[in-house]
N, C-alpha and C positions, 0 to 999 in steps of 0.2 A: 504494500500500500504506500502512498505517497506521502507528504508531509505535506504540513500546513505551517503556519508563523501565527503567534497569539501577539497583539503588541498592546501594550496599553500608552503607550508615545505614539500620539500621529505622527510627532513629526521626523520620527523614523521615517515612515512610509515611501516618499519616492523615491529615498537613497536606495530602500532594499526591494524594490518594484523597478529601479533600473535597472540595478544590478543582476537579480532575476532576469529581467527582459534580455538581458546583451548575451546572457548565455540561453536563452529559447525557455527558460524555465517555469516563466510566471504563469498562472491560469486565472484567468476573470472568472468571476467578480471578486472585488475585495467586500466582505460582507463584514457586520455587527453581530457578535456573541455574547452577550452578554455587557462585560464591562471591556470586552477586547476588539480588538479589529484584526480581521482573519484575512493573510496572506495565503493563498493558493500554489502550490506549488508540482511539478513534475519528479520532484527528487525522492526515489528510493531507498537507494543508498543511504545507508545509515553514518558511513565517513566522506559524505560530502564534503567537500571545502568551506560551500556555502552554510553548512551546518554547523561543524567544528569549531568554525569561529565564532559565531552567535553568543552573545553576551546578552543581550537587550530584549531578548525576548524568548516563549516560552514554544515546546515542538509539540503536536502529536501527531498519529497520523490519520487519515480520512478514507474513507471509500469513493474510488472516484466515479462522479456523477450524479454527484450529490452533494448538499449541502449538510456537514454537520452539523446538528440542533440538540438542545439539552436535553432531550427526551430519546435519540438515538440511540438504542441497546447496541449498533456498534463503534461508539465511542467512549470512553472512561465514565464520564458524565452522566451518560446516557443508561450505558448498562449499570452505574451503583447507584444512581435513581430508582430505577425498576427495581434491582436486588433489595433495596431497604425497603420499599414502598412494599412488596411481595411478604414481606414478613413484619409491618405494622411498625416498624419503628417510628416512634411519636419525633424524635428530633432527627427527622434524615434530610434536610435541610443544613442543618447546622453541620452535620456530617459533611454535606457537599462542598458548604465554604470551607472546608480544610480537606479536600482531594486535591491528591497531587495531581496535574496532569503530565506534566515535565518529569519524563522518562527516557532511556536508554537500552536499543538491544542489544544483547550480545551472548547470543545463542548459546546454550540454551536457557536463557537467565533473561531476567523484564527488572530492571533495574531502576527502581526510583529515585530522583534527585530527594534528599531532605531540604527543609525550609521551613523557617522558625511558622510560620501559619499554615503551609501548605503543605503536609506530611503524616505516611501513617503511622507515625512516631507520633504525632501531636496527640497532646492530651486527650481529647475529645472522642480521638479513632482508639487510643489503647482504654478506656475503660471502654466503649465498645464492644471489642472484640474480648475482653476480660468478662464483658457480662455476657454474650452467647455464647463464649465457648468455642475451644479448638475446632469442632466438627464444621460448627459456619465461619468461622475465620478461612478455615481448606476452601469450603464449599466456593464462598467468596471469590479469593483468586483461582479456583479448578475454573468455573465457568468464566472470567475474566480473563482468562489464556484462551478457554476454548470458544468464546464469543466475538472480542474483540481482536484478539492477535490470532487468530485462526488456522491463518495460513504461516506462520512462523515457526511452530513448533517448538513450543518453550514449556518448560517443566518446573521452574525454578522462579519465584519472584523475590525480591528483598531492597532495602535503603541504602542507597550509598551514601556513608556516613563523612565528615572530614579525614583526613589523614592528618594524623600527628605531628603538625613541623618538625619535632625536632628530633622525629625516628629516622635516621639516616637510611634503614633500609626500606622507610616510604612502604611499611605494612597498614592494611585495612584492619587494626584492633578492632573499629566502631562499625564495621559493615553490621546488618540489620538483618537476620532471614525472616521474612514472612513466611513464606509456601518453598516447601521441601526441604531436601539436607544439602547444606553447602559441601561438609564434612560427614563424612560415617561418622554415627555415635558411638562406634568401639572407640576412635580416638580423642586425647583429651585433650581438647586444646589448651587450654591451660597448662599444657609442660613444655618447658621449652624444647627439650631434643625435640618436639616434633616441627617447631618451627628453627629449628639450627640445625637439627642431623636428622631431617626426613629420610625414613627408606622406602625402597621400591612399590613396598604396601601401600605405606604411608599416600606415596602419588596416585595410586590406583585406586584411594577411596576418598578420593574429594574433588569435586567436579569443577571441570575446565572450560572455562569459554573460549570461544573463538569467533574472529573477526577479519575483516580483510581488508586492509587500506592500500590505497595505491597500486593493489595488484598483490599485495605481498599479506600472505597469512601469519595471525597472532597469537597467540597463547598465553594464558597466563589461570592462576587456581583463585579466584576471588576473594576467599576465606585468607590467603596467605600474601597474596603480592596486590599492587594496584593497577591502575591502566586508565592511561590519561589519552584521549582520544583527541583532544587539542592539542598535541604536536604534530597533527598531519601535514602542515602547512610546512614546516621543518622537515621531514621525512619525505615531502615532493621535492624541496627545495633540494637536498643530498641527491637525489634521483635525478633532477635534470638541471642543474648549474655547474657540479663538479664534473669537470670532463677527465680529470688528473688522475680523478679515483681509482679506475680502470687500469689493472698491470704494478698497481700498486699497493702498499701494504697500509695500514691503518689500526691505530690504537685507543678502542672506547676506556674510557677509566670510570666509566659508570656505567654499564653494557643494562641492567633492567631485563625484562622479557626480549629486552632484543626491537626496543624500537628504531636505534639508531644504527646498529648494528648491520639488521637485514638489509638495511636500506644500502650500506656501505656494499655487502655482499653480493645483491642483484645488480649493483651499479659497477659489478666485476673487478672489485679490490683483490688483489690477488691472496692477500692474507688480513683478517681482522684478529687485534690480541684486544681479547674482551674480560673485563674487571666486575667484580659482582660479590658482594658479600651474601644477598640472600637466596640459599639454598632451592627455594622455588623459584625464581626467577631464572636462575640456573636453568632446572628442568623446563622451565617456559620455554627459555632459549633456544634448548635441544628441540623442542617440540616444533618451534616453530624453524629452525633448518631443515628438518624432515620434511615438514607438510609443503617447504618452498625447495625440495629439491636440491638443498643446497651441501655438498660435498662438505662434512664437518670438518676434513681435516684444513680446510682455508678459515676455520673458526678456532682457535688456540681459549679455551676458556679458563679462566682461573677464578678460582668459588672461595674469594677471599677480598680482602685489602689491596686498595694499589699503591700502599703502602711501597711495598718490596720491585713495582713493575721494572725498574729497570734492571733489577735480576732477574727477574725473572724472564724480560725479554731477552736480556743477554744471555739465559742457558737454552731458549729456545730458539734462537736464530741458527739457522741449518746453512743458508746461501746469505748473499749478500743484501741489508737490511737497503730496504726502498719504502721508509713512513713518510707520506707525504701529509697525514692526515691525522688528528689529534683528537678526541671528543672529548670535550668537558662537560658535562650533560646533569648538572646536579641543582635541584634547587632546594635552598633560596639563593645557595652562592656553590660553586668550584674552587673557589680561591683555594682550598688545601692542595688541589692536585696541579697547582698551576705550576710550584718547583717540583713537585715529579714529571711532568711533563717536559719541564726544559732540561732537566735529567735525561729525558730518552732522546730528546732530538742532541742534547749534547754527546751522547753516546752514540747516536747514529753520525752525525757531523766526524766524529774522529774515525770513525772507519768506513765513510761511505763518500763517494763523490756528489750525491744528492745535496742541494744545498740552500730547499726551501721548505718546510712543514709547514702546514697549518696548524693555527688551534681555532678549535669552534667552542667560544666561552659562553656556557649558559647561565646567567644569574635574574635575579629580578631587583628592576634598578627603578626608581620614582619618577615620573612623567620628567618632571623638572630637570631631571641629570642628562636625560636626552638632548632635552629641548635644548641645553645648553653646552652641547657634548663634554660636560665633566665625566659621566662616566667613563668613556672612552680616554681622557686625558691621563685619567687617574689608573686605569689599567695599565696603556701601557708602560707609564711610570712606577708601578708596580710589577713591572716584570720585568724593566731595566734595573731595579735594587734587586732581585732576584741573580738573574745575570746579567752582568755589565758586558759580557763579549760578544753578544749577538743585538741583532738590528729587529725593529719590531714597527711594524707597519700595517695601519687597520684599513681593512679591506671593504668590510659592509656589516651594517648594525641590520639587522632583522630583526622587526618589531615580529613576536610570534602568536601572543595572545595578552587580552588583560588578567593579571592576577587577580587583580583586587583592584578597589578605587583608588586611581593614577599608579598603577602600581603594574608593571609592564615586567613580561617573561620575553626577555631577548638571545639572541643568541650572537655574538660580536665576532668575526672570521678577522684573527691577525695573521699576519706570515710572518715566521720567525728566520732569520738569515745567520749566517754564522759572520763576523766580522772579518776574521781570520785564520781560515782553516786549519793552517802548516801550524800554529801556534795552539789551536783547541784541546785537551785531553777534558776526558770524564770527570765530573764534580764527584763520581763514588770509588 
């Protein structure tokens, strides 16, 4: 099914009725729902471009040929109208004003955004469903997968909760299930080996989504890793701007499921050394080189710190090292891996004729630092006190997504140069 646009800004409207139009996407009419103004759209594909970046407004999807209307058993709205009103509940009203309709799929899972009014976390839905009981809470989302999402095939509904800033390894502690098991209840999440030393079992009994952006398949276990769908725009960007990539080697120091990774892979790096502390993300990784065909042994994974990478690139280089390409991939800042990275291109520098690397620095920097390129001043000045014998020149700030209000997820491409070859040795 297609997707629609909920705005409650008009004067959104003809920016994203242009933009719609210039790609064939728009469908008339723009109609009134309630308190929203509903954009029309062609788009299926759940990692649109036009989707992924959407900040401003809210998605669901529609049957096309039809207008969606509050009473519509297949739209969200529509169908937990009827289901409340079917079983006398005196406040299903009040209920309605706190449905979420701003969802996510990712097969075989129906993933709802949380939001302090609009959520079935919100007070009003958890005594609810406290007072009918597990049997109509299932019943609720059974018929809800098999009414509305019909043709999707989904078996699994739950909240996607925030992620913890300051868990480095960027786990969903707070994911939410509603309907089904994310995990078998033989395992206890509550112990850490199963989230530090999963085994084979372990992966076999907790369910995987999968996705496909760009062409390129995803993986990841939702109870244990996360998955951010708003770096598509970065993941096209690696696919068709680097032409260097190809024939050559590259080093993630935040590799995750493999968002930026696969991308390096299909764009024919000839070797990716990929960093990852969490053990599921690991298996993600795996999961997703298989499903993309892609020969593991041009994937070097280390299920650890990159703390140690340029030992550990130095016991694995077999031939002559060719890193043209660098990823710093971590938010809210990289900055820790910025002297291991000029660690590795310093190490490549002394025994490689190669004599330009990139780094792609992910951080999230305040509107204000852009608008007045301090951040970029300030980086690369921070990577001249780092090392003083290479040259460092920024190539292109890419705005990626907004984090928060004025609060921008970029990613900065500098090219790092060696000043003086003959003269360079390793800083280890």
């Amino acid at each position: 099914m297609p997707y629609e646009l909920l705005l409650t800004d008009s004067t959104l409207i003809k920016d994203i009725k242009l933009e719609l139009e210039s790609e064939k996407k728009f469908v008339k009419p723009i109609y009134q729902d309630g308190r929203y103004k509903v954009i029309r759209t062609t788009i299926t594909e759940d990692d649109h471009p036009l989707l992924a970046k959407q900040k401003s407004y809210l998605l669901r999807k529609y049957t096309a040929g039809r207008l969606c209307d509050k009473n519509d058993e297949n739209n969200i709205v529509g169908f937990t109208r009827s289901f409340l009103k079917a079983r006398n509940v005196a406040n299903f009203e009040e209920l309605i004003s706190h449905l979420p309709i701003r969802y996510t799929v990712y097969t075989p899972l129906l993933l709802f955004n949380n939001s302090k009014e609009k959520s079935f976390n919100h007070i009003k839905w958890r005594e609810f469903f406290q007072l009918v009981g597990l049997p109509v809470k299932d019943e609720y989302c059974k018929q809800m997968l098999s009414k509305v999402f019909v043709k999707l095939k989904l078996t699994h509904v739950a909240i996607n909760m925030p992620i913890i800033e300051a868990d480095v390894m960027r786990r969903p502690f707070n994911i939410y299930p509603l309907y089904g098991e994310l995990v078998s209840p033989a395992l206890d999440v509550r112990a850490e080996e199963l989230w530090d030393s999963p085994t084979e079992t372990d992966f076999q009994s907790t369910l995987w989504c999968h996705t496909i952006q760009n062409g390129i398949h995803q993986y990841w276990a939702p109870m244990f890793t996360m998955f951010s769908r708003g770096n598509i725009k970065e993941k096209k960007r690696i696919l068709d701007k680097f032409q260097d990539i190809e024939g050559n080697d590259v080093v993630d120091m935040y590799a995750g499921i493999g968002y930026f990774t696969l991308c390096y892979l299909k764009r024919n790096a000839r070797k990716v050394y990929c960093f990852e502390i969490n053990p599921w993300s690991v298996e993600a990784l795996r999961k997703g080189l298989d499903a993309n065909a892609i020969d593991p042994q041009r994937c070097k994974i280390y299920n650890e710190s990159n703390e140690n990478c340029t030992a550990r690139i130095r016991e694995a280089v077999t031939r002559k090292m060719r890193i043209r390409h660098i990823n710093l991939g971590l938010l809210p800042t990289s900055k820790p891996s910025w002297p291991l990275a000029l660690e590795v291109i310093r190490l490549q520098y002394s025994t490689s004729s190669m004599n330009i690397v990139s780094l792609h620095i992910h951080e999230n920097v305040h509107i204000i630092h852009l608008q007045d390129d301090s951040f970029i001043t300030k980086t690369l000045n921070a990577l001249k006190a780092i090392d003083k014998d290479m040259c460092y020149e920024a190539k292109h700030l890419e705005r990626i997504k907004t984090f928060a209000p004025d609060i921008w997820h970029i990613c900065l491409d500098v090219d790092v140069k060696c000043l003086e070859l003959s003269s360079l040795v390793p800083l280890t």
